[in-house]
C-alpha positions as CSV (number, residue, x, y, z in Angstrom):
1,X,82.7,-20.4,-25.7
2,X,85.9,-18.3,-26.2
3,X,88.5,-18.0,-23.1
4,X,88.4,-14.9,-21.9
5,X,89.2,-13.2,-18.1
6,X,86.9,-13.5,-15.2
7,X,85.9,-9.9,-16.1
8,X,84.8,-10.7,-19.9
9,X,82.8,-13.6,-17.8
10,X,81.2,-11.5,-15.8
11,X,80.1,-8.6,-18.5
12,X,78.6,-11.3,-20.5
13,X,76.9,-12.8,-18.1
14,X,75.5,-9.1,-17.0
15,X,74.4,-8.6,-21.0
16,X,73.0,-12.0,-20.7
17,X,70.6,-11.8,-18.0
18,X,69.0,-8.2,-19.3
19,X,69.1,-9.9,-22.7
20,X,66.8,-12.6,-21.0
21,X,64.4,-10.0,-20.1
22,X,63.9,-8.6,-22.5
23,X,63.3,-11.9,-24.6
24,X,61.2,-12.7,-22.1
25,X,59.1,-9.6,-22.7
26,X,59.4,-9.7,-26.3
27,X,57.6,-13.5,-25.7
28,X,60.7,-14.3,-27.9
29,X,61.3,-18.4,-26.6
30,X,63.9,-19.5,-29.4
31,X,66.2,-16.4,-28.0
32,X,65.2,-16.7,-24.4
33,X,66.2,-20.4,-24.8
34,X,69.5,-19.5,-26.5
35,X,70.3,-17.1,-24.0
36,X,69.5,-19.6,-20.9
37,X,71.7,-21.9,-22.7
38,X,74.3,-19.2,-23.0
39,X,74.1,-18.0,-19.0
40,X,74.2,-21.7,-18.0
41,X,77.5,-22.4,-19.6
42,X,79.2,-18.6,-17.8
43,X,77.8,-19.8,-14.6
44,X,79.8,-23.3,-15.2
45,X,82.8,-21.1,-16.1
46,X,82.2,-18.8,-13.3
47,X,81.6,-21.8,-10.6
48,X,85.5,-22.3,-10.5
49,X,86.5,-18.9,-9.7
50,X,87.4,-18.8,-6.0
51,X,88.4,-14.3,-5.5
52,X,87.0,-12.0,-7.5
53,X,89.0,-8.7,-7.8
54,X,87.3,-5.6,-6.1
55,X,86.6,-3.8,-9.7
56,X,84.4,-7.6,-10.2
57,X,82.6,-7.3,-6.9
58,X,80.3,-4.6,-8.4
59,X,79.6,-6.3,-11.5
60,X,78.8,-9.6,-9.1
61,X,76.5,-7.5,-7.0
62,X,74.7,-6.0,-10.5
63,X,74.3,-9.9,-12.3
64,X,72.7,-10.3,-8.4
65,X,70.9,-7.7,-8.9
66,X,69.3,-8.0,-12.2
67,X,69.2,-12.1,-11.1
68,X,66.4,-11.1,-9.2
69,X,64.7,-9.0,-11.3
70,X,64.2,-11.7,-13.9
71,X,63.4,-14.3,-11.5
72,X,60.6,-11.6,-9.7
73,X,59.3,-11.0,-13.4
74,X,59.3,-15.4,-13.7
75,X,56.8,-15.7,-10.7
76,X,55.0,-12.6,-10.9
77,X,53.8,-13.9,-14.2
78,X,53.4,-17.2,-13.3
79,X,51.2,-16.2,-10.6
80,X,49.2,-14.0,-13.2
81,X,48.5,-16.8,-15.5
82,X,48.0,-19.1,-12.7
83,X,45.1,-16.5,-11.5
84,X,43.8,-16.2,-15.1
85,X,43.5,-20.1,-15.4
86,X,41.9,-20.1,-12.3
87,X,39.2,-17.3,-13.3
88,X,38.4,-19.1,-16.9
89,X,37.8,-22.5,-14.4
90,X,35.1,-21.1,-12.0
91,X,31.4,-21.3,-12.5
92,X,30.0,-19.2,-15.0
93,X,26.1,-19.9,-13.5
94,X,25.4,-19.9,-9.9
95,X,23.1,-22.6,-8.5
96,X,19.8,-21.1,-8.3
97,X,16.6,-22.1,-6.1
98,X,13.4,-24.2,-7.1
99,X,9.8,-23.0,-7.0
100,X,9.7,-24.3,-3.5
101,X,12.9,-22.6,-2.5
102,X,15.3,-25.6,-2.8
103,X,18.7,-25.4,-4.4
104,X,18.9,-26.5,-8.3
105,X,22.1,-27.3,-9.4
106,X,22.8,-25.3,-13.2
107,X,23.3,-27.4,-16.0
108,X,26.3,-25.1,-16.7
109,X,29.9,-27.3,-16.2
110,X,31.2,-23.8,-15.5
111,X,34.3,-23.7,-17.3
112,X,34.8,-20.9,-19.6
113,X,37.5,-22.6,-21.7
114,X,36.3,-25.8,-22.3
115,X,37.2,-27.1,-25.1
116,X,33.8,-27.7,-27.1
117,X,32.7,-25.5,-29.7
């Protein structure tokens, strides 16, 4: 990493995190794993910096910003793909009821995405 001021710091970390999102939409992993490489190494940098000047505070306040945004985007999608899974797992067949009116479980395992052709 070149030296540079705690302002250069702080642009690239800005560019950084809306360079992650937009990896992240592109479903672009070898760039999204670059660039979390990348904003792990400013934050290192930026970790030692004790007073930011006031021209810094409203680049801090934007990476805090955007910060958010990614990491709302992260569990919003997890959530999605965590319903998804959940909706290929149910039942596909109900249990139904005998001739004399008794449950009968289906032969169905239920799983959508199982894995057998």
């Amino acid at each position: 990493m070149i030296a540079g001021t705690t302002h250069d710091y702080l642009v690239r970390l800005r560019d950084v995190i809306l360079e992650e999102r937009e990896f992240t939409k592109a479903l672009d992993m070898k760039s999204l794993a670059d660039a979390m490489h990348e904003k792990g190494e400013l934050i290192q940098v930026l970790a030692h910096v004790t007073r930011l000047d006031d021209e810094d505070k409203e680049i801090a306040a934007t990476i805090r910003h955007e910060n958010r945004r990614n990491a709302y985007l992260f569990k919003a999608t997890l959530g999605w793909i965590r319903e998804t899974m959940e909706f290929f797992g149910k039942r596909t067949a109900v249990t139904g009821y005998s001739a004399n009116a008794g449950m009968v479980n289906s032969k169905v395992n239920g799983r959508l995405l199982s894995g057998r052709i």
